[in-house]
C-alpha positions as CSV (number, residue, x, y, z in Angstrom):
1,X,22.0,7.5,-10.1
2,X,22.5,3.8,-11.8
3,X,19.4,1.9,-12.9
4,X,22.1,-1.3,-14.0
5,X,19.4,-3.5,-14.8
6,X,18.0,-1.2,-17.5
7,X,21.6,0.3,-18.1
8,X,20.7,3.6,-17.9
9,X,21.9,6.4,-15.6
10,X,20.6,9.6,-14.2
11,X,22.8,12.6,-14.0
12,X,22.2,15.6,-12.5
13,X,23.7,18.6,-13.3
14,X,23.7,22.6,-11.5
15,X,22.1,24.2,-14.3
16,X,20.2,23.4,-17.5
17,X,22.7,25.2,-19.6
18,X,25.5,22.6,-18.3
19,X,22.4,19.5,-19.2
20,X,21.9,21.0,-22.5
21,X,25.6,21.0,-23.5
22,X,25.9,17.4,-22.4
23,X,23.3,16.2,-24.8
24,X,24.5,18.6,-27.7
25,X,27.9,17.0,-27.3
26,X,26.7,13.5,-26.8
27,X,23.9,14.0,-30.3
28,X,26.8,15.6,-32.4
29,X,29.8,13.5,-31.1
30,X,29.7,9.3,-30.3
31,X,30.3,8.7,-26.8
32,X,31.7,5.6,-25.5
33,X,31.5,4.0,-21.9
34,X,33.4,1.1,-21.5
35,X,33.7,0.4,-25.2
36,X,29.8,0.6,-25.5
37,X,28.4,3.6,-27.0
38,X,26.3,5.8,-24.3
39,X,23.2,7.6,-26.2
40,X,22.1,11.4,-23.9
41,X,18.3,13.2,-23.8
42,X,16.9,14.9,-20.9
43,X,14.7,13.5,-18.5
44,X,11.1,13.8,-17.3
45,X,13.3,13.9,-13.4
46,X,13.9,17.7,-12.6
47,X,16.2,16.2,-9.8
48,X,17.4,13.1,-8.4
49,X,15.8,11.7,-5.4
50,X,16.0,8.6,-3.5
51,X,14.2,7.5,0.2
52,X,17.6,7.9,2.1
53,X,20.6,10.6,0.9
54,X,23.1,7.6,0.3
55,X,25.9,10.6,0.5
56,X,25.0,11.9,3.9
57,X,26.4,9.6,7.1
58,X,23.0,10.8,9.4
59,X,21.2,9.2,6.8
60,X,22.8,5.8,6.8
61,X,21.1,2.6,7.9
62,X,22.4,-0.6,9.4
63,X,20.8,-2.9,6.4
64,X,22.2,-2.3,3.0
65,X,21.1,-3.6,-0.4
66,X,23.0,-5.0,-2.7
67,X,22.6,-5.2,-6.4
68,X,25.1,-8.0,-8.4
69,X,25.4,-6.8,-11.8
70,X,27.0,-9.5,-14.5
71,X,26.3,-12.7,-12.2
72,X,28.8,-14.8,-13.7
73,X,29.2,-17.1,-10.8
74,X,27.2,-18.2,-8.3
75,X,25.8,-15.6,-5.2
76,X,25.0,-17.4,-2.0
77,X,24.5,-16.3,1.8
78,X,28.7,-18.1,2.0
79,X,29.9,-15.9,-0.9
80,X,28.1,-12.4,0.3
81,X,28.9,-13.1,4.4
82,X,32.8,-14.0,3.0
83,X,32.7,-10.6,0.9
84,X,31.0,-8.4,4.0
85,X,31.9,-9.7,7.1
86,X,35.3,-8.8,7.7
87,X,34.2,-4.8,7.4
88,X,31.9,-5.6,10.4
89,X,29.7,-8.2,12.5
90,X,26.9,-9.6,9.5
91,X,24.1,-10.4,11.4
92,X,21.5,-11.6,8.6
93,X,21.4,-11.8,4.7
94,X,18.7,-12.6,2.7
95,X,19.1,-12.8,-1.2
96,X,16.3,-12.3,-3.8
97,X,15.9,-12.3,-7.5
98,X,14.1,-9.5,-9.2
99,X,15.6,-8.0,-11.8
100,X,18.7,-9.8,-11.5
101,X,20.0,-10.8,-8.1
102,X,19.7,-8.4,-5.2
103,X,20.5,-9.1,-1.5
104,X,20.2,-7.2,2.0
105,X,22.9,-7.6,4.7
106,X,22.0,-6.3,8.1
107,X,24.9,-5.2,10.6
108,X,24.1,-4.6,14.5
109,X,21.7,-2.3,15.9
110,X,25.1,-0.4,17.6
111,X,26.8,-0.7,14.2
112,X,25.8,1.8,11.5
113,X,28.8,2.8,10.8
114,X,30.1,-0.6,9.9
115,X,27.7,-0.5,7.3
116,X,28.5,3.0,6.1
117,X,32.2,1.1,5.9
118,X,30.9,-1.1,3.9
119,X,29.1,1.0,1.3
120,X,32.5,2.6,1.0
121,X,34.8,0.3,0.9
122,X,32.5,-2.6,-1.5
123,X,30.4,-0.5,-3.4
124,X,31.4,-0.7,-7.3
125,X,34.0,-3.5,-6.6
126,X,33.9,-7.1,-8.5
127,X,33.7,-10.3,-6.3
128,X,35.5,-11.9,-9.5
129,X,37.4,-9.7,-11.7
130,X,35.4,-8.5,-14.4
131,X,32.4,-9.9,-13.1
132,X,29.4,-10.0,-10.0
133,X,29.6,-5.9,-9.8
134,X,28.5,-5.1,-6.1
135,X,26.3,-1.8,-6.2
136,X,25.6,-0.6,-2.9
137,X,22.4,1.6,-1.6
138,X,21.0,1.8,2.0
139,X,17.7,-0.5,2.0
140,X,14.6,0.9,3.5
141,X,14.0,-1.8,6.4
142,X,15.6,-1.6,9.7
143,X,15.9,-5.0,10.6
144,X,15.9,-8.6,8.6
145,X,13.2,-11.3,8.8
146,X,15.2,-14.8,8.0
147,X,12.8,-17.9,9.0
148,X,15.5,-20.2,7.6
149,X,19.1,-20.8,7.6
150,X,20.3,-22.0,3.3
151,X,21.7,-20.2,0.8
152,X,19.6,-17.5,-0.1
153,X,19.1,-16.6,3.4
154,X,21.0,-16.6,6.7
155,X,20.5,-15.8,10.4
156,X,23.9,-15.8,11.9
157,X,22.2,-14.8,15.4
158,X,20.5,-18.2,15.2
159,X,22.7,-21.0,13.3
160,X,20.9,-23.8,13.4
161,X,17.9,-22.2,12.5
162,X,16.1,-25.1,10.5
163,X,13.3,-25.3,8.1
164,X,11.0,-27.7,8.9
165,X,13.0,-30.1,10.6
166,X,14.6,-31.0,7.4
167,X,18.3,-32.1,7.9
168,X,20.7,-31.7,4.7
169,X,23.6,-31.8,4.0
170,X,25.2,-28.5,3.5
171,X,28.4,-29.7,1.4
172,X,26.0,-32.1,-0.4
173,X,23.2,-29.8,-1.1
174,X,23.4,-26.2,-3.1
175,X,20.6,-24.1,-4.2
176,X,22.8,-22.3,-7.0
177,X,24.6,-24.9,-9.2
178,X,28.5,-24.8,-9.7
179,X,29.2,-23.6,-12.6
180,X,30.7,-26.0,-15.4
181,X,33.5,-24.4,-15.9
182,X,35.9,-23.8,-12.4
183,X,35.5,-19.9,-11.0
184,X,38.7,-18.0,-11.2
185,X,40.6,-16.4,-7.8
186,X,38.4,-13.6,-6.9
187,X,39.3,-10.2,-7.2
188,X,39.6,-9.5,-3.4
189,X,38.3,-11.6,-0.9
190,X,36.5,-15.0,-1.8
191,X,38.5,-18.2,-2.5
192,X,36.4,-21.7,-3.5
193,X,35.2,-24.0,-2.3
194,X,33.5,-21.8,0.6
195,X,31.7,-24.5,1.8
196,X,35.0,-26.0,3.4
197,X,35.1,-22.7,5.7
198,X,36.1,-23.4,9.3
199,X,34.8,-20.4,10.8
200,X,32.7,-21.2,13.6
201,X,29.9,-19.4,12.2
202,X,29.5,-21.7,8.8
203,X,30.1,-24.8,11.7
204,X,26.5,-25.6,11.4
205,X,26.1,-28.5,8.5
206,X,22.6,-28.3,8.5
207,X,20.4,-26.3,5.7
208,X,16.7,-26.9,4.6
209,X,15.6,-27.1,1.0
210,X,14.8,-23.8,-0.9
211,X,12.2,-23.8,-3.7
212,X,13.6,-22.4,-7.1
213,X,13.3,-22.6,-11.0
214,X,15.2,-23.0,-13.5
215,X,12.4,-21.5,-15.4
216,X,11.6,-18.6,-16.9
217,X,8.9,-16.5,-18.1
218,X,9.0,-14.4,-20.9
219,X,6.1,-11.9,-22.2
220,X,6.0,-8.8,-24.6
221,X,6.7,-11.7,-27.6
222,X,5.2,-10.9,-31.5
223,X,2.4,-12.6,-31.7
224,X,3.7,-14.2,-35.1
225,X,7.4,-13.6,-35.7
226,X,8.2,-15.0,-32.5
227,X,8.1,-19.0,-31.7
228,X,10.2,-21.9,-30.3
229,X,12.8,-22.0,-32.2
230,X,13.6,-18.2,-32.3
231,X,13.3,-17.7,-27.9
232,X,15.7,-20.8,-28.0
233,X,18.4,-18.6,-30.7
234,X,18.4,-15.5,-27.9
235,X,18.4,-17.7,-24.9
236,X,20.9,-20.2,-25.8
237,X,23.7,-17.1,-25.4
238,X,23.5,-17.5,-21.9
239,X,22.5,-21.1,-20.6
240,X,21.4,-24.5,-21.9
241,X,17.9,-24.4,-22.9
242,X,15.3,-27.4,-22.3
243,X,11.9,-26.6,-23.1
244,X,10.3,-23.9,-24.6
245,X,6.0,-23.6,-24.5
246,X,4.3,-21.1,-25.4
247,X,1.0,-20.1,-22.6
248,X,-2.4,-20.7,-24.1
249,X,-3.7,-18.5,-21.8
250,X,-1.6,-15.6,-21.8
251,X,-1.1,-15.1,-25.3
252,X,2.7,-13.1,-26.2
253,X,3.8,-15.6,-23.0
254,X,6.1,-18.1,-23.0
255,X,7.6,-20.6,-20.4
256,X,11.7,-20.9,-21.3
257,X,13.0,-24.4,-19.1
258,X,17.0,-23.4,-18.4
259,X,19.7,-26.1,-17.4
260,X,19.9,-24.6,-14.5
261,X,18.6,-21.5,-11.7
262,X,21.9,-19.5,-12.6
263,X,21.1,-19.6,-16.5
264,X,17.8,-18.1,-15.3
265,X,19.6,-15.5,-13.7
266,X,21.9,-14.3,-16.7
267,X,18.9,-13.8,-19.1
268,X,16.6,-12.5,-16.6
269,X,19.9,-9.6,-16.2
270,X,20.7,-9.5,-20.1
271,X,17.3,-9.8,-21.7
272,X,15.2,-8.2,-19.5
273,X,13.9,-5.1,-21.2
274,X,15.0,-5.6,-24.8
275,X,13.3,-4.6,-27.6
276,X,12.8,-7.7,-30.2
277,X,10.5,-7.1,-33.4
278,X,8.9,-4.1,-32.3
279,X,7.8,-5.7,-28.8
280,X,9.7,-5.1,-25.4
281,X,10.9,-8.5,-23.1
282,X,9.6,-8.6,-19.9
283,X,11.9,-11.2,-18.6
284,X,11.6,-12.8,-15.1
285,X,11.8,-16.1,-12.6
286,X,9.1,-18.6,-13.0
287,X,7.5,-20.4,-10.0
288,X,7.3,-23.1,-12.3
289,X,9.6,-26.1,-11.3
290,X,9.7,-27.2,-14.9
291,X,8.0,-27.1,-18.4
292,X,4.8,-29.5,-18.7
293,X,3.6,-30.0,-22.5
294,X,0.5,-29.5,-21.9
295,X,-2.6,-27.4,-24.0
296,X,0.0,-27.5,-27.6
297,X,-1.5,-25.2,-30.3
298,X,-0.3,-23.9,-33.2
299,X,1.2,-20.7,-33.6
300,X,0.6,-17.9,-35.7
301,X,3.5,-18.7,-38.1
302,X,2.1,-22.2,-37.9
303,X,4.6,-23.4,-36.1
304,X,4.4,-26.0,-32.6
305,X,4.0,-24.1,-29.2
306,X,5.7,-26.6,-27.3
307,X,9.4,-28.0,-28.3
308,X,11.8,-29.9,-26.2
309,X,15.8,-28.5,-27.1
310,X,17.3,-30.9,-24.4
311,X,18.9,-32.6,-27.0
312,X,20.0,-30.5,-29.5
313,X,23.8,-30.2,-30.6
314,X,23.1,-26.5,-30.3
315,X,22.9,-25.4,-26.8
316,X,26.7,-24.3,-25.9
317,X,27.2,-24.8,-22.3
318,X,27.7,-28.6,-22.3
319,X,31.4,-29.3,-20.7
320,X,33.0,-29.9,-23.9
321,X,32.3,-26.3,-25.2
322,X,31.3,-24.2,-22.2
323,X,34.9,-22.8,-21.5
324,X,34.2,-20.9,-25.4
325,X,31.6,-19.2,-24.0
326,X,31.7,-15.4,-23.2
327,X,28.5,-13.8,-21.2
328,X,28.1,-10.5,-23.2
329,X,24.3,-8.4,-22.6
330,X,23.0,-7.9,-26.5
331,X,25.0,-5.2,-28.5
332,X,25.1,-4.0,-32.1
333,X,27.9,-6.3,-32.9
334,X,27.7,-9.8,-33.4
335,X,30.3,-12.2,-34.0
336,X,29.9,-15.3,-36.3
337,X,30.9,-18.3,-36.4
338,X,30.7,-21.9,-38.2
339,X,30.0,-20.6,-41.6
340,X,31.0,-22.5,-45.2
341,X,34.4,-20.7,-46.1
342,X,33.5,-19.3,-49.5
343,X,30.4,-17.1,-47.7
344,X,31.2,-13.3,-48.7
345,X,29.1,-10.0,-47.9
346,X,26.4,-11.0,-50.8
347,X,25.1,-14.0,-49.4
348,X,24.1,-12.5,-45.9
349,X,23.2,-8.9,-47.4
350,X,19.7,-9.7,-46.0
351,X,20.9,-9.2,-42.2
352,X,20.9,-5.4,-42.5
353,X,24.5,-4.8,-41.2
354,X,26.4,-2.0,-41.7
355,X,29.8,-3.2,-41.4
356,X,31.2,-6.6,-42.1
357,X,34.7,-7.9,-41.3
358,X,35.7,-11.7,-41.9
359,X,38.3,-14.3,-40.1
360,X,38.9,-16.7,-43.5
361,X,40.2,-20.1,-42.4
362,X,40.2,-23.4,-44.6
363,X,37.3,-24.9,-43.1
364,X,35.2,-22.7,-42.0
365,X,34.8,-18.9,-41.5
366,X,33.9,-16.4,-38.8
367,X,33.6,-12.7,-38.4
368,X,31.9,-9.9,-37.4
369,X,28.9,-7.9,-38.1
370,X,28.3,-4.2,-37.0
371,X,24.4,-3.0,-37.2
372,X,22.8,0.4,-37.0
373,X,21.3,-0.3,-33.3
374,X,21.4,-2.9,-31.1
375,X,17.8,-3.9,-31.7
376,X,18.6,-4.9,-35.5
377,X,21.4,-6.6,-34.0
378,X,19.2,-8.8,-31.8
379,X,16.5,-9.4,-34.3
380,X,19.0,-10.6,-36.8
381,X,20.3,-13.1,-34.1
382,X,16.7,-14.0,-33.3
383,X,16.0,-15.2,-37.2
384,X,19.6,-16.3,-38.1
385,X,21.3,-18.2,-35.1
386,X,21.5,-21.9,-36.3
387,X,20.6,-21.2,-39.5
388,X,21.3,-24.2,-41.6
389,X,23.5,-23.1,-45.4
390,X,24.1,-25.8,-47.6
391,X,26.9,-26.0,-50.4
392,X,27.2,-27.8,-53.3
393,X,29.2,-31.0,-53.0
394,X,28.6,-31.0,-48.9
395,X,27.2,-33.8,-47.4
396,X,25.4,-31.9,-44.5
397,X,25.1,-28.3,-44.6
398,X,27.0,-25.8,-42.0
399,X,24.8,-24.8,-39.1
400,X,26.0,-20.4,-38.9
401,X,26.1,-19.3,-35.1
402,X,26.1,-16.2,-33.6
403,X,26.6,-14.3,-30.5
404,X,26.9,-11.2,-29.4
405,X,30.6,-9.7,-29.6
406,X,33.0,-7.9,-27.0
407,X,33.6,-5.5,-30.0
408,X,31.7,-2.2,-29.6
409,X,32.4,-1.5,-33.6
410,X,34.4,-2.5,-36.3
């Protein structure tokens, strides 16, 4: 059974002797999944359960849940009805966000099995190649409540199901934000712009507003190695950041502004659950609207509580530089960028790494660094991203950038 948002699995195996081999095998030899190394021990589980048997066809149900894993893109009620409707009549869809995005899709009371056609014919397949994973379960209601026809949810039975009377654009108005750089061709069924779809059922032009953030909340931070600067270093991998304040209130709390709702959603699925300085992220959606700078104090490292980043040369998803950008979750390689050209191994000893590998160029260098685990990896990023070297005989001294690398080891 996959737990994707905590990227761990459950496996279940006919006897313990067969369970005890697999961890022997996995302790004395490295396993790699996808070019990420996968770590084995037993769990407290003596078997794997769920509330419906997902494998057995009498079990089925005619809403299913979906989990999008690596939510490159954009998911709206347009992309998920293009993606599931032509395996059978979508009635309803509502989309939420949890740990990452999640949606349900309800087929017709007649229809089960076009949902159980569904399951198997979507279930582990990419909307975009390489990216927006579809994982496919059998939800536990019956039947969908939508009280509003937008993009996160849909009644299909009803299309000019309005919210409050409020007439919007559709074309004009989305709740996710394109993003800056144009999506690819999908891997099988969704081609953009949806929102120039024909089809009589997207005829209706008419959506009311949505309420959502583009901010986040983030708790579990140390008390004093943790502040404004740092949470902007981590976040920055995967969205421009605004704001960052620390709650007075809720001390280890902090309120992280994003450019945009999706940037919430790629470090709510990334850092969600990391460890950082001894301290585990819990990572989630705000119902903030935005940052307010109000109730500064100074933190334990002495540091502001409150700093605006909205103009800082260092977030990387403007349009000039968003293209370089590479959505990777944290890992125990990181790739460097940016630094002076005659850095070697002895001036960043300090990071802890294990391995180091360098990309020498005439103006500046870049490279790789391999830690022991992945939270030393993070940690390092945390302290070191945008750290400013100077050189003698430089006017202004090289700002070092890091990210996390595609490279499982060097």
């Amino acid at each position: 059974m996959m737990m994707p948002f905590k990227r761990q699995a459950l496996v279940e195996f006919d006897s313990v002797e067969s369970a005890e081999r697999c961890v022997s095998f996995g302790t004395r030899d490295a396993v790699y999944v996808a070019e990420q190394q996968a770590f084995f021990n037993f769990s407290t589980s003596q078997r794997i359960t769920r509330p419906t048997n997902t494998d057995d066809p009498s079990s089925g149900n005619k809403v299913l849940l979906l989990s999008i894993q690596n939510p490159v893109y954009p998911i709206s009620t347009d992309v998920l009805y293009t993606v599931c409707n032509p395996v059978g009549n979508v009635l309803r869809i509502v989309i939420f966000k949890r740990n990452g995005i999640q949606a349900m899709v309800e087929y017709p009371d007649c229809s089960v099995k076009d949902a159980q056609k569904a399951k198997l014919a979507l279930n582990g397949a990419d909307i975009y190649a390489g990216c927006c994973t579809l994982k496919i379960e059998y939800a536990r209601p019956n039947r969908l409540n939508v009280i509003c026809n937008n993009n996160t949810s849909w009644d299909y039975t009803k299309p000019f199901l309005l919210h409050r009377g409020s007439f919007t654009s559709r074309q004009s108005e989305s709740l996710f934000p394109w993003p800056l750089r144009t999506p690819p061709t999908p891997e099988f069924l969704i081609s953009y712009p949806l929102l120039q779809k024909t089809s009589p059922t997207f005829s209706s032009s008419f959506l009311g507003k949505s309420i959502t953030s583009s901010v986040t909340m983030v708790s579990g931070l140390h008390p004093v190695k943790m502040n404004c600067s740092r949470i902007f270093n981590l976040f920055c991998l995967y969205g421009n950041v605004e704001k960052v304040k620390f709650m007075k209130s809720i001390p280890g709390t902090a309120l992280v502004e994003m450019g945009d709702e999706y940037a919430v959603d790629r470090a709510v699925t990334h850092l969600n659950g990391i460890k950082v300085f001894g301290k585990k992220f819990n990572v989630c959606v705000s119902k903030q609207q935005a940052v307010i700078p109000s109730q500064v104090f100074e933190l334990g490292d002495g540091t502001c509580s409150y700093q605006d980043f909205s103009l800082t040369r260092n977030n990387r998803f403007s349009s000039a530089q968003s293209s370089r950008n590479i959505i990777q979750p944290p890992a125990t390689v990181l790739h460097f960028y940016n630094a002076p050209p005659n850095l070697n191994q002895h001036h960043v000893y300090t990071c802890g790494f294990c391995c180091y590998k360098h990309f020498p160029s005439s103006k500046t260098l870049s490279g790789l660094l391999e830690f022991d685990s992945k939270t030393e990896a993070v940690e390092a990023l945390t302290v070191l991203n945008h750290h400013q070297i100077r050189i003698p005989n430089s006017s202004s001294p090289f700002t070092l950038k890091l990210c996390f690398s595609t490279s499982s080891h060097l």
